[in-house]
C-alpha positions in Angstrom: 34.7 -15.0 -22.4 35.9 -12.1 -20.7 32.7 -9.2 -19.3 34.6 -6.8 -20.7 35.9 -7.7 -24.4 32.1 -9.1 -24.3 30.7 -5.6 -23.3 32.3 -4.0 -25.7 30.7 -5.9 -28.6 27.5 -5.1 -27.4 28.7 -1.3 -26.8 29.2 -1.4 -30.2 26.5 -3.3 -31.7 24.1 -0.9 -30.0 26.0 2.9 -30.8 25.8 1.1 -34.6 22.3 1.1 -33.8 21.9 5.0 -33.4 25.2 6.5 -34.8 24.3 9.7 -33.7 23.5 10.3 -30.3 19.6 12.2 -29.6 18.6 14.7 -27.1 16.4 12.8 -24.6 15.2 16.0 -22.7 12.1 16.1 -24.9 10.7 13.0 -22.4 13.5 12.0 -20.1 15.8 14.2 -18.4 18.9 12.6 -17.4 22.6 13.5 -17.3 23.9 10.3 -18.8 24.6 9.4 -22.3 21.6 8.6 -24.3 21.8 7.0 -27.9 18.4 6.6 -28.2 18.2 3.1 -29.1 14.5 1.2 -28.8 13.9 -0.4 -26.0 12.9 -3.7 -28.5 16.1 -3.3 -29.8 17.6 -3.1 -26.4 15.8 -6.3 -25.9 16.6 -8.0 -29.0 20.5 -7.2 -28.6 20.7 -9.1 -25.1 18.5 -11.9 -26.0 21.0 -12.3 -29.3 24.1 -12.8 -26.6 22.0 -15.5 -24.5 21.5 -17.6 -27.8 25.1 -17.2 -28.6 26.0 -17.8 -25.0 23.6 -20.7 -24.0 26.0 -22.4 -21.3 27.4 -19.3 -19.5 26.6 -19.2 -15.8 24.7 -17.3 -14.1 28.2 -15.5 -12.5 29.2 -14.7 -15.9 25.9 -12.9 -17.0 25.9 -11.2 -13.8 29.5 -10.1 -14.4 28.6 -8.8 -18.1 25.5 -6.8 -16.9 28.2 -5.5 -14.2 29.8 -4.2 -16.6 27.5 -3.0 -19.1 26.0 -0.7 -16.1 29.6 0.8 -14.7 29.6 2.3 -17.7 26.9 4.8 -17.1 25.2 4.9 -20.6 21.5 4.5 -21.0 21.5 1.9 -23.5 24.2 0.0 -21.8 22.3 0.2 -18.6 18.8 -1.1 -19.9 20.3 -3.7 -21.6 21.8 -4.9 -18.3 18.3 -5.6 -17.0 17.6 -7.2 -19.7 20.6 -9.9 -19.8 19.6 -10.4 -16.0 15.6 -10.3 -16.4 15.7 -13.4 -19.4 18.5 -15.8 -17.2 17.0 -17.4 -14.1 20.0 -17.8 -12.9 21.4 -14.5 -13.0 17.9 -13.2 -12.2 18.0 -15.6 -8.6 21.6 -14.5 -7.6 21.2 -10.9 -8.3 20.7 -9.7 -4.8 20.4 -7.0 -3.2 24.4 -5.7 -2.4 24.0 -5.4 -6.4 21.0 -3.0 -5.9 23.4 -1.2 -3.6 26.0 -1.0 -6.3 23.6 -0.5 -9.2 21.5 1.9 -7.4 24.2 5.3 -7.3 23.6 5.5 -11.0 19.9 6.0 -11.1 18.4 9.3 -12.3 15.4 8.5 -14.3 12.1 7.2 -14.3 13.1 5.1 -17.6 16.3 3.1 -16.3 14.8 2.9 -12.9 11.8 1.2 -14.6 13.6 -1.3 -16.5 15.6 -2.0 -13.3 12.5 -2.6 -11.2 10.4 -4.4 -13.1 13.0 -6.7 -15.3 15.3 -7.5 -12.3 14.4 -6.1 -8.9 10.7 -6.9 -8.6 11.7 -10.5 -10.1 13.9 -11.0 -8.0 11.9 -10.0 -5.2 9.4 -12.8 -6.1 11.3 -15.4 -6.1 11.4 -15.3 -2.4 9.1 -12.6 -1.3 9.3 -13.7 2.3 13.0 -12.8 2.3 13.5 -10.3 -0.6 10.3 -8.1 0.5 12.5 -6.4 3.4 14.8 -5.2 0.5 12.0 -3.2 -0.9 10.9 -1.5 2.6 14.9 -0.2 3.2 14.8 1.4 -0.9 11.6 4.1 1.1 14.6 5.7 3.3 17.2 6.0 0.8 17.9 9.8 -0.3 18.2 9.4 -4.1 14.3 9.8 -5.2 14.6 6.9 -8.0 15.6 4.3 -5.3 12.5 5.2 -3.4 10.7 4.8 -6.8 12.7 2.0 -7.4 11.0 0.4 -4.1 7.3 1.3 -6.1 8.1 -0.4 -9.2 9.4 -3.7 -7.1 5.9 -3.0 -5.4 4.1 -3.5 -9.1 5.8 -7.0 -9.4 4.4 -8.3 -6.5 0.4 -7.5 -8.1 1.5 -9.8 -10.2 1.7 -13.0 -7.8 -1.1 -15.1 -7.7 -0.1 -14.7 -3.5 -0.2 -10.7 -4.1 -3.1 -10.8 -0.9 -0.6 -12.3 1.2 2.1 -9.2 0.2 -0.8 -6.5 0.4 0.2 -5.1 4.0 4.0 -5.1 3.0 3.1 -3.0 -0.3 0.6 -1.1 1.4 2.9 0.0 4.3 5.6 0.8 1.3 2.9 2.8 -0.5 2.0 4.9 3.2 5.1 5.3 3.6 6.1 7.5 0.4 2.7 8.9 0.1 4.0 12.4 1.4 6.9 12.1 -0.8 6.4 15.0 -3.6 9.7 14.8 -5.6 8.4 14.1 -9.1 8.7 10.4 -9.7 7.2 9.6 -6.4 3.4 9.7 -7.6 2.7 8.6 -10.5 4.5 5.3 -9.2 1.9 5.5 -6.4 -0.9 5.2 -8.7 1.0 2.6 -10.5 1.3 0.2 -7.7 -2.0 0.6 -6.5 -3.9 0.3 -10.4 -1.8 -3.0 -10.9 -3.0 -4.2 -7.5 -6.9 -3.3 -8.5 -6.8 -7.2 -9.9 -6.0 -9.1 -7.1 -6.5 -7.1 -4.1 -9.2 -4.4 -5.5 -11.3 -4.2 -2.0 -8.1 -4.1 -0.4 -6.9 -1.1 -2.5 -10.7 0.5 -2.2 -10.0 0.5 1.4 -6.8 1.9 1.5 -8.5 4.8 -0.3 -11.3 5.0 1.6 -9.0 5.2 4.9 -5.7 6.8 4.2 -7.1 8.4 1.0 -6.1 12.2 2.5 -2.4 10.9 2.5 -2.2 9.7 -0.9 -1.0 12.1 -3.4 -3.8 13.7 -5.4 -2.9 11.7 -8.5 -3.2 8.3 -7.3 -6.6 9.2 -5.9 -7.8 10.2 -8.9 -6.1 7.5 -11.6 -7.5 4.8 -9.1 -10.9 6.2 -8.4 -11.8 6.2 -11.8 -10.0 2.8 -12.5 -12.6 1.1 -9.9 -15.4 2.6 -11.6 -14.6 2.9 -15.4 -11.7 0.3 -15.5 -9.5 2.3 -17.2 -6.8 5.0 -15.1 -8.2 8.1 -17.1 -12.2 7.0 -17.6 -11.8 6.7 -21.8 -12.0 3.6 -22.9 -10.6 2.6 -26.6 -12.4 3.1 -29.8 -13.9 -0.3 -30.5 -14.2 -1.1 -34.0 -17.6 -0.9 -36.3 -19.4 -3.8 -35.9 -19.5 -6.1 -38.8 -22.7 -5.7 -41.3 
């Protein structure tokens, strides 16, 4: 196997997918090539290499998802994250020079989303107690989506059954950007604090109730009425007739 005859089956596999290319400006601006493909489909095509591809090493998945994101297309991007996010191997060693490497190419919410939360934010969880440090330097980089990229890292750690223990690190990351206004700053605020409402809820109501002047006004809202209606915008899902 070579990562780049390898890459360029799955290059094709996913422009047959959507042989005409779509305008993604309607819901993601970005200046990279978009096919347009599902992100299911996305999914489905990476998955398909690991089952053909049970023994390859973690290096050689790695060096395939190197490759697929040099190449600067959306689909060929997300798809990275996803050969890296389903092989514990590849997901343990991916590290954070590769976030340095990776990260240049970022410049939208979408592929900086599917980067945080199938590889970064993993990885960070591995070894929180080493990895969280990687999250606090992404807050002083220039390029916006890095700084989000640090948020969505942020939303995996909610997910720990240790997420307490990681509050004041994510907290102090949240503080941080809270004065940040470039647009996909936020909503990614509100994020990481609504998926933190299940394990660390009286920590998050206090972070409100202190710093809640610093937080952008969208956070404040989405989580104020998440602590009192359960849901981010206070409407709850039609339930269905009950049964007569």
């Amino acid at each position: 196997m070579t990562a780049g005859h390898d890459a360029d089956r799955i290059s094709a596999a996913l422009r047959a997918l959507s042989p005409v290319p779509v305008d993604p400006a309607p819901v993601i601006k970005t200046a990279l090539p978009f096919y347009g493909v599902s992100l299911r489909d996305l999914e489905r095509v990476a998955r398909g290499w690991l089952r053909e591809h049970p023994d390859t090493a973690a290096g050689e998945v790695l060096g395939l998802a190197d490759e697929l994101w040099s190449r600067a297309v959306r689909e060929e991007m997300v798809t990275a994250t996803f050969l890296v996010g389903s092989h514990s191997g590849a997901l343990d060693r991916f590290g954070a020079r590769r976030i340095d490497r990776w990260g240049p190419l970022l410049d939208t919410w979408e592929t900086t989303d599917n980067l945080g939360g199938r590889a970064v934010g993993p990885w960070v969880c591995l070894d929180p107690g080493a990895r969280v440090a990687v999250l606090e330097r992404l807050t002083g980089r220039r390029n916006p989506y890095l700084r989000r990229l640090a948020l969505v890292g942020c939303v995996s750690l909610s997910r720990l059954e240790s997420a307490e223990r990681w509050w004041p690190a994510t907290s102090a990351i949240v503080l941080r950007l809270a004065g940040d206004r470039e647009a996909s700053i936020p909503k990614a605020i509100s994020w990481v604090l609504r998926s933190h409402l299940k394990g660390c809820r009286d920590l998050v109501a206090d972070l409100l109730a202190e710093h809640g002047d610093r937080l952008p006004a969208i956070a404040r809202r989405e989580v104020r009425t998440k602590l009192a209606t359960g849901t981010k915008t206070g409407r709850r899902s039609a339930q269905p007739p009950a049964s007569r």
